[in-house]
N, C-alpha and C positions, 0 to 999 in steps of 0.2 A: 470499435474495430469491426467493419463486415465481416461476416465468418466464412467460410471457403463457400459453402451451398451457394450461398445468394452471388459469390462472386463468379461461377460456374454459369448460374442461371443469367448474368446480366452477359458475360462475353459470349452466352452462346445465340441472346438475341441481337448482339449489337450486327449489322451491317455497318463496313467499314466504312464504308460509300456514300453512305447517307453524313456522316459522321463528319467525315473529312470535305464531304461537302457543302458544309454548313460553313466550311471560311476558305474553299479552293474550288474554284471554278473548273470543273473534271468534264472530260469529254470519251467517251468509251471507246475505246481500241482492241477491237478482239476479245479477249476474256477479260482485258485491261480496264483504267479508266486510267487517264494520263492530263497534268494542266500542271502550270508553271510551279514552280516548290516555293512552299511559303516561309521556308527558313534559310535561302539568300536570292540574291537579286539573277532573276535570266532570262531570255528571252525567248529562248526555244526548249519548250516543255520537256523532262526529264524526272519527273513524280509521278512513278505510277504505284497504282491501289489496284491490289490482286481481292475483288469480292472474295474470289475461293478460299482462299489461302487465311483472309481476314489482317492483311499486313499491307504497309506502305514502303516505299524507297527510293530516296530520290539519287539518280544515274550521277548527279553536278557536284550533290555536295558531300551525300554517302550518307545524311538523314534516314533513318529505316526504325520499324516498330511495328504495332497494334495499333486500334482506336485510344488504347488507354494510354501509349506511349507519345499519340502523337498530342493528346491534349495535355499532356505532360509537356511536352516540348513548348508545343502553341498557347495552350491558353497558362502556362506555368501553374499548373494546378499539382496539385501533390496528389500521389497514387489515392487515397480514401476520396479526392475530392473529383477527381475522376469519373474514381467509379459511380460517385453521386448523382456527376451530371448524364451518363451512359444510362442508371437507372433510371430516373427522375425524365428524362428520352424516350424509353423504353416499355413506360410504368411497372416498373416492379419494387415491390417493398423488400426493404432494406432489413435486414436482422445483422444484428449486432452483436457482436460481444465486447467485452470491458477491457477499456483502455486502462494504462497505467498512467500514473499521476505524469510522466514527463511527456506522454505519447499527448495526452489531453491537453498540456500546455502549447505546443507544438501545432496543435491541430487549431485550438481554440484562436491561436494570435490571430491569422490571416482566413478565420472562419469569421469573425467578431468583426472583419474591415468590412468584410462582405453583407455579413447581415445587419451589420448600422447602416450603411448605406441602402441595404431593399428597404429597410424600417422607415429612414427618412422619407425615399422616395414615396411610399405610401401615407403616412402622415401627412405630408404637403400636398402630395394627389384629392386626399380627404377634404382638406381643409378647403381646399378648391371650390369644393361643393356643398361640404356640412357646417362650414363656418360661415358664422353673418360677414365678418371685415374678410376672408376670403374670397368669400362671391362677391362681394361688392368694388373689392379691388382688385383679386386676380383673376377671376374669373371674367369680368366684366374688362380688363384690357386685353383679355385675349379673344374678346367675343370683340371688340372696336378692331381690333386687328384683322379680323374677316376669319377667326380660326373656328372652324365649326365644335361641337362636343365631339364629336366620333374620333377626329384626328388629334386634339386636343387629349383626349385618353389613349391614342395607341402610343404616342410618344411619353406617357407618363408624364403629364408637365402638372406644374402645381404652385403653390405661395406659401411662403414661410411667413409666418404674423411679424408685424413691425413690433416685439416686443423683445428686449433685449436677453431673455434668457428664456423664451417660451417649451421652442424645441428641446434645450439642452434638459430644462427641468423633465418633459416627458419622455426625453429618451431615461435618464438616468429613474424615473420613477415604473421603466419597463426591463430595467435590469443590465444596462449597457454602460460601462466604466467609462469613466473621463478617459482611463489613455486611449480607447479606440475612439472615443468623441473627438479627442486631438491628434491623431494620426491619422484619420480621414478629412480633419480640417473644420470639421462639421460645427464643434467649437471651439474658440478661441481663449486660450490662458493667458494672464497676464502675472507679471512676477508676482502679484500682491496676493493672489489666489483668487480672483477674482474673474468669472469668466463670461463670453455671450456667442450666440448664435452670430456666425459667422454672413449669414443669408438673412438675417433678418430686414421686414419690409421688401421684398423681391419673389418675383415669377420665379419658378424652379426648372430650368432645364437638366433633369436627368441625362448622363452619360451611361452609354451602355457599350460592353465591349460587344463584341461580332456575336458571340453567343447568347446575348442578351442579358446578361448579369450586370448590376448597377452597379460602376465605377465608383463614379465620380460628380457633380452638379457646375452648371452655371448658372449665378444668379443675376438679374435684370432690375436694377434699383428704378421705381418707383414716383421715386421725391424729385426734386426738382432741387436738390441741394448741389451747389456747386462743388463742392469738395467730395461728393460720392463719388466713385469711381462708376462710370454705367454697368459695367458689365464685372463680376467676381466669379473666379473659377478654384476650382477645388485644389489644391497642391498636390504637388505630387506624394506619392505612399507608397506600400508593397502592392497597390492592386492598381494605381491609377499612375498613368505618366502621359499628360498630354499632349507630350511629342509622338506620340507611340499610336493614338488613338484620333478617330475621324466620327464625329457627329454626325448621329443618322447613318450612319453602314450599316449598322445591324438591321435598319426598318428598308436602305436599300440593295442591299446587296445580291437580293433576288432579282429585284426590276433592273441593276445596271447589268450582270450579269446577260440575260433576256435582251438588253438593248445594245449592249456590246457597247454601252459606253457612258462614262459617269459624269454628269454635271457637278462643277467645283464653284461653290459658293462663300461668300465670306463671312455669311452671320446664322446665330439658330434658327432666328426669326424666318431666314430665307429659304432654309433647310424646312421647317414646317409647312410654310406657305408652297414651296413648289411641289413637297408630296400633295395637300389639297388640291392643286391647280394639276393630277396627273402625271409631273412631271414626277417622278419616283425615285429615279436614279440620280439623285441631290444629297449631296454634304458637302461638308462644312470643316476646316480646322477648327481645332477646339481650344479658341482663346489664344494662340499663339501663329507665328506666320508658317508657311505649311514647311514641313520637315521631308526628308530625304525617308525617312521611315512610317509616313504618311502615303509620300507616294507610292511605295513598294506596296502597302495597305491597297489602293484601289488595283495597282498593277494585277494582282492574283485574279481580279474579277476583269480587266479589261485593260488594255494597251492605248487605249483612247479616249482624252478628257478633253473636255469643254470646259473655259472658265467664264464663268460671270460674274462680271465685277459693275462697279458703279462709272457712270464714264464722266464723274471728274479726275482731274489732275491725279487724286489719292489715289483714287479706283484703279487707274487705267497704269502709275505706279507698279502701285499691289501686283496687277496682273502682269506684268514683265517681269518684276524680280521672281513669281513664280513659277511661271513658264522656264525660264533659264531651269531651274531645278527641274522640272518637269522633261522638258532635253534632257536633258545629263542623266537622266535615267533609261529613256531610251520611247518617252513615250510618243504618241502620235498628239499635238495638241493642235485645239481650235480656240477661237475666243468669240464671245461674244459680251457689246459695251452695252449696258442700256440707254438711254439721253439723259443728259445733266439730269442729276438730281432726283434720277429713279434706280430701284434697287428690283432686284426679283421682286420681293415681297412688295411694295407699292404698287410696282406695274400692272401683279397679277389681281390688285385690290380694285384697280382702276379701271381694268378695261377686261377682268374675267382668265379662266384658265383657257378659254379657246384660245382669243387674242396673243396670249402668251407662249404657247407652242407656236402659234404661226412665227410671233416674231424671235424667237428661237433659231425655228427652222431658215426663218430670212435674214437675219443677218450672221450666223454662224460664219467666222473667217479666217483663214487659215493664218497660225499666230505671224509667220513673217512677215508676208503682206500686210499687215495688220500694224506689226511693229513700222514697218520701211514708211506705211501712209501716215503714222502718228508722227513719227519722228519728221518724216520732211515735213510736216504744217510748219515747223518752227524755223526751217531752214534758210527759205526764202533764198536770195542771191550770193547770202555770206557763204565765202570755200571752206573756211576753216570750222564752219559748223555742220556745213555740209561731209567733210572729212572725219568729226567728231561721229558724225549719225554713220557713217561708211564704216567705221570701228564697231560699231556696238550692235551692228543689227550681222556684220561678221562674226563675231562674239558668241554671239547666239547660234549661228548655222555651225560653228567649229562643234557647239554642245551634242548636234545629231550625229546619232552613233551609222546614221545606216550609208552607205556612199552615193546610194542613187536620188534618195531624197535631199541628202545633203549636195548634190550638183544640181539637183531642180530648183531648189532654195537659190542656189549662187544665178541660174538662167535669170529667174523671178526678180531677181534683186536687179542684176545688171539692169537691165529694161527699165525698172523704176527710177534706179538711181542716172539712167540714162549715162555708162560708163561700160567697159570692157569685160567680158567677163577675165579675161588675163590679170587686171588688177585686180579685181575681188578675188582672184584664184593666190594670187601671190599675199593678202594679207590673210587668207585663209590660212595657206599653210607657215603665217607666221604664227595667226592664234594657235594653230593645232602642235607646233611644237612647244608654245607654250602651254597648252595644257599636256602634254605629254612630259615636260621637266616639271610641272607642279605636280602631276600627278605619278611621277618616279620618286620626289624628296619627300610626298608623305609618305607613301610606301616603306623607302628609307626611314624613315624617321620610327615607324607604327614600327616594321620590324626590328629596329634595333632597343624599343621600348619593351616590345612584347617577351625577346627571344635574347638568352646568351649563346654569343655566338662559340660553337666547341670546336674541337681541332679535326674533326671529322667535315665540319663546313668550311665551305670557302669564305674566305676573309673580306669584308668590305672593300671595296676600290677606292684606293686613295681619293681624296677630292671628287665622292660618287655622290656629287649633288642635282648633276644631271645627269641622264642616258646617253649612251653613246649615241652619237649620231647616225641615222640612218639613212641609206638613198633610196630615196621615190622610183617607183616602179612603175612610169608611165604607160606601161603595158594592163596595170590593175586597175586604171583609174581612167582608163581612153585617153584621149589625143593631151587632154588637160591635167600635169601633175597636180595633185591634191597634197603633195608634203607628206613628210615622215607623221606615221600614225606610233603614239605609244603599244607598244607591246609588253605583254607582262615576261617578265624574266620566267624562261621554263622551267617548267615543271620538276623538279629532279625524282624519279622513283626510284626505288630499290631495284637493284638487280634481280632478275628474274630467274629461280630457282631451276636448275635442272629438270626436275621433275614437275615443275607446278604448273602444267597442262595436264596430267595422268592423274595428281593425284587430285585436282581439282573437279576432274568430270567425274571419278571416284564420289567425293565430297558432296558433287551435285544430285548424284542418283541419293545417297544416303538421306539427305534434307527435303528432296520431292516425291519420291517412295520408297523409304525408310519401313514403313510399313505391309507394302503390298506385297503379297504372296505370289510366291513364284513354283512353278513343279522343276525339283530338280532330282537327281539320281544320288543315291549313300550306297553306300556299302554296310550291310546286315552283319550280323555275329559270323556267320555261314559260309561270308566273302562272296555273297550273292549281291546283287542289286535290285534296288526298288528304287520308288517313285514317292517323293512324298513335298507337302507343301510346306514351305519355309518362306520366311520376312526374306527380304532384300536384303536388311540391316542385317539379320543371322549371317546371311548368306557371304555378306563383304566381311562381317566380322570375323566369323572362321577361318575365311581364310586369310586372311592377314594376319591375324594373332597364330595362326597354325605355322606359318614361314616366317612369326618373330619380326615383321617389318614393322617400319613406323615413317610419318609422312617428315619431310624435310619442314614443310611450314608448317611452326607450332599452333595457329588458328587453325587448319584443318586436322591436326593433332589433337586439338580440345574439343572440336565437333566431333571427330572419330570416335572419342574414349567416352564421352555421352552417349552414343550409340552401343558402344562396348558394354558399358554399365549397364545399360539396360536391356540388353541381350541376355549377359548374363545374370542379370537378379529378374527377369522375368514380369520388366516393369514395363507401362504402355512406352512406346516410341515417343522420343522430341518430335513436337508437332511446331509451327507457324509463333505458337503463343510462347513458347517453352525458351526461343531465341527474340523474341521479341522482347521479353521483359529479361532478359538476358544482362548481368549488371556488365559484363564486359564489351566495348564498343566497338572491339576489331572483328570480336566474334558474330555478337548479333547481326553488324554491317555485311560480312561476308555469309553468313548462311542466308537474311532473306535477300541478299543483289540474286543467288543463286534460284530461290526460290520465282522469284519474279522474272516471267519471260517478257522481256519487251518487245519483242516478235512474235509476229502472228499469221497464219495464210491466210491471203487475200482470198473474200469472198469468190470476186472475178475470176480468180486462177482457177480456180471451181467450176464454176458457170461458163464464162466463156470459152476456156481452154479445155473443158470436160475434164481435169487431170486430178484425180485425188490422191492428196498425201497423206499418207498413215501416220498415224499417230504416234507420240513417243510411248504410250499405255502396250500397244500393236507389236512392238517390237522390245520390250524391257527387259528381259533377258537374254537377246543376245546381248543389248545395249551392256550390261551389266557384266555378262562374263566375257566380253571382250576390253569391259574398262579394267576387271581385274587383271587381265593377260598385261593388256599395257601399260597398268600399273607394276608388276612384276619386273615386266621387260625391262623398262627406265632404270628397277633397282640394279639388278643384272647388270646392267650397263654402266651402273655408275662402279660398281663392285668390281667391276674386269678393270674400268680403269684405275681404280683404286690399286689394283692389284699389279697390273703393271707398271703402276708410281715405286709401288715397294720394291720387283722387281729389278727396274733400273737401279736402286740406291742399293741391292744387295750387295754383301760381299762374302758372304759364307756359303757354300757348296748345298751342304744342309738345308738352307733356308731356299737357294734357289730352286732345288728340286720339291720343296714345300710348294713354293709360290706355284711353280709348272704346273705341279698336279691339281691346287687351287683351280690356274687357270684354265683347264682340261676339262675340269667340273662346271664352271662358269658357263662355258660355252657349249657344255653338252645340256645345259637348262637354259641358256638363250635359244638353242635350235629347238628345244620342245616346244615353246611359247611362240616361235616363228611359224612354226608347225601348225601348231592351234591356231592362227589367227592369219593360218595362210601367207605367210609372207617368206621373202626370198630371204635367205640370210644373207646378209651382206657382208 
């Protein structure tokens, strides 16, 4: 267990920035740094990372923490393993104190997946080099390959010996248990207890996640045996899921990031070969056809891919069923084929990495054109294939999320398909409401899976397999209706609290200078006045606990009473880190949204317009005792009417003339707070 010092000394060197940047493409905004959130899918950026503060938040999805929280979240690492990768960052040594027997088990399972796998990875790496049947077979097909040593070691690749239990004997004679040998895959059991090296006789392509830590392996058999399968990939586990991961991100996600845009290849091999050849910003699916959570993977670093596929029949396949995926996300795609029977890697072997960028850069083409010329070669004069190709390249344009690209698409096409755009427009908006009722019944479906429905919610609509239907608004779409767009059922929020604008600017001052001192005025023994320095937090605290109030919403009721507490025991103030690792969600969510300004003044307002705006530090007391007046005021308010509720329903003499004098009181301390805060009483 790290002990408090060291963990003090690792969050006070981490920068959050660097951290989060290492898997979210961040761009700085004022004090900010702001880029798409990496925990759901969205187009226009709503994750920002407050350096000062040392906390992130994202506006979309309500995501918020520390460095240590969001590698918790991202990379599912558990708080010790965290904090490991922050130090191990950072360089600082780790001190420890003693786990207990369940803490160690707990820590050990999903510590054991990780370190058999760096184990492997270096063992194979070695062998590459320090073994005769290594060098002479793996090393020597990666050197026929055109792969130099320098890139051949940044990607960690290596050879597992064709011997049917080599690695498993050396891992277990290095102190690594069968069940993590077989829950990484690494080796294979069979009922008899009999077991072998899963990679045996094969190139080792190491998987690494965005952080660099080794997954998972693909292995490249060798032999020329008809029944090997060419290519073995690691199974999934608690640290590896192939759908989930992209080959080579980690060695590019700096260069696509830089080039604003990712090359999408189909094999390791090509993923190797186009880093040597320059081309950086290249991966690869890993062993499987690319996933909806692959794509969201390059999305955080760029909105714009390129696929290179092989330009046979397969190839050229491949790369339209992925592209449709690649739409429907919302990204920007191009394609590029190479000629029968070459791949990235071939081409670049053939004719060099110069030759290869050029032919990149020249035949790079926008994916519809691309589809609409592929698809009519086969057309020729038949209507009804020609109608089959009129479907499927619509198909595709319905997938674009954006209206303007998607009516350039339909210009583009009409022209090719030499047809109207009115036709293409009307089987447009047949595809689109068909994806708009496919994509209401999964909806339906996810939510009646996920959620029981309770009598505070409204009830399913009978026969709700489709959405209602909707009319096109040929005003949103120009002269050309584009058809009902799905829309998601709104939003429904909670009613919004009487007071929850007063008590929240309340709330906000407590969370952003909770601790800064302010000069305010007391009263002495003597019933004289002085001047003297007080917290913020003292300052809201006394007086709210002095007039017995309390906030309507219990989240700001539990940020309050942490302030409370530590006023009165005399403890440092909740800082940034204190809500961040905060085990409650509602809480930690709402103190750092609060913390986080996602506005900021324009340089320009400055410079050009000469106009300077002071600062909220500039003005924090009045800020502060005018949010207590209007925190007061709202209760007052709510209190008269409370009190005239009782009023009406009275029936006893007694009580009425109770209530009067109540309300006579009410509003002799409404007019004082109107008074202070300059206002008319109304």
């Amino acid at each position: 267990m790290i002990n408090k010092e060291t963990i003090d000394r690792i969050m006070d060197a981490t920068h959050i920035e660097e951290v989060v940047g290492e898997f979210v493409s961040l761009k700085k905004r004022g004090t900010n740094h702001i880029g798409c959130c990496p925990f759901h899918n969205e187009k226009t950026p709503s994750f920002y990372v407050s350096p000062s503060k040392g906390i992130f938040k994202c506006f979309g999805c309500g995501k918020s923490g520390n460095a240590v929280g969001f590698l918790m979240d991202h990379e599912h690492y558990t708080y010790p393993e965290a904090l490991r990768y922050l130090a191990k960052k950072y360089n600082i040594e780790i001190e420890e104190e003693q786990l207990t027997e369940e803490q160690k088990v707990r820590q050990n399972e999903r510590d054991g997946l990780y370190h058999v796998s760096e184990f492997a990875q270096k063992y194979f790496a070695d062998l590459l080099y320090n073994d005769e049947m290594g060098s002479a077979i793996g090393l020597s097909y990666f050197h026929q390959r055109g792969l130099s040593d320098e890139i051949i070691k940044s990607f960690g690749l290596g050879y597992c010996l064709d011997e049917w239990s080599n690695f498993t004997n050396h891992a277990r004679k290095n102190g690594y248990s069968d069940t993590v040998l077989e829950k990484t895959g690494l080796t294979i059991f069979k009922e008899d207890g009999k077991s072998y090296d899963r990679f045996r006789g094969r190139v080792m392509f190491p998987i690494y996640s965005i952080s660099g830590r080794v997954l998972g392996f693909s292995g490249r058999v060798l032999s020329k045996e008809k029944q090997a399968a060419k290519y073995v990939n690691s199974p999934d586990s608690d640290i590896y899921s192939k759908s989930h991961i992209l080959y080579g991100l980690y060695q590019a996600k700096h260069a696509i990031d830089k080039a604003k845009k990712c090359y999408l290849v189909e094999g390791n091999v090509d993923v190797v070969s186009m880093h040597q050849s320059g081309v950086c910003n290249t991966v690869a699916s890993c062993g499987t056809s690319l996933t909806v959570e692959q794509i969201r993977l390059i999305k955080r670093y760029t909105p714009n891919v390129t696929v290179l596929y092989d330009g046979d029949k397969a190839g050229i396949n491949a790369a339209i069923k992925a592209v449709n995926l690649l739409f429907g996300e919302g990204m920007h795609v191009r394609v590029v084929l190479f000629p029968d029977g070459e791949d990235p890697d071939s081409y670049a072997q053939k004719y060099g990495s110069t030759q290869l960028q050029t032919y990149l850069q020249e035949h790079e083409e926008n994916f519809v054109k691309f589809k609409t010329r592929v698809l009519l070669e086969d057309v020729q004069n038949d209507p009804i294939r020609k109608t089959e190709v009129l479907k499927e390249i619509v198909s595709t344009i319905a997938l674009v999320p954006d209206l303007i690209e998607r009516q350039e698409y339909i210009t583009e096409t009409a022209y090719k398909l030499r047809m109207t755009e009115q036709v293409l427009m009307q089987e447009l908006n047949k595809a689109l409401v068909a994806n708009a009722q496919r994509a209401w019944k999964e909806e339906n479906q996810r939510q009646t899976q996920a959620a029981t429905v309770t009598e505070s919610q409204p009830a399913p609509v009978p026969g709700g397999d489709v959405p209602p239907p909707l009319e096109p608004n040929p005003e949103d779409y120009g002269t050309q209706p584009v058809g009902p767009q799905y829309v998601a059922p709104p939003q429904v929020l909670p009613p919004l609290r009487p007071s929850e604008v007063e008590e929240r600017q309340l709330i906000k001052l407590l969370v952003n200078y909770g601790g800064k001192e302010v000069e305010v005025e007391v009263e002495d023994e003597e019933n004289g006045k002085q001047k003297v320095l007080i917290s913020i937090a003292a300052a809201i605290v006394d007086d709210v606990v002095a007039d017995d109030l309390h906030f309507d919403n219990p989240v700001y009721q539990q940020i309050f009473d942490l302030y409370r507490d530590a006023v009165e025991q005399e403890r440092p103030m909740p800082d940034a880190n204190t809500f961040a690792m905060h085990p409650d969600n509602m809480l930690r969510n709402s103190a750092l949204e609060m913390m986080i300004n996602a506005y900021s003044v324009s340089k320009l307002w400055m410079e050009n317009k000469h106009i300077s705006v002071p600062s909220i530090e500039q003005h924090i007391k009045t800020d502060m005792e005018e949010s207590i007046y209007l925190f007061k005021l709202r209760k007052v308010d709510q209190l008269i009417e409370e009190n005239k509720f009782k009023l009406r329903e009275a029936k006893e003499d007694e009580e009425v003339t109770l209530l009067m004098h109540t309300c006579q009181q009410l509003t002799q301390v409404r007019k004082q707070l109107c008074d202070r805060l300059n206002r008319v009483m109304s």
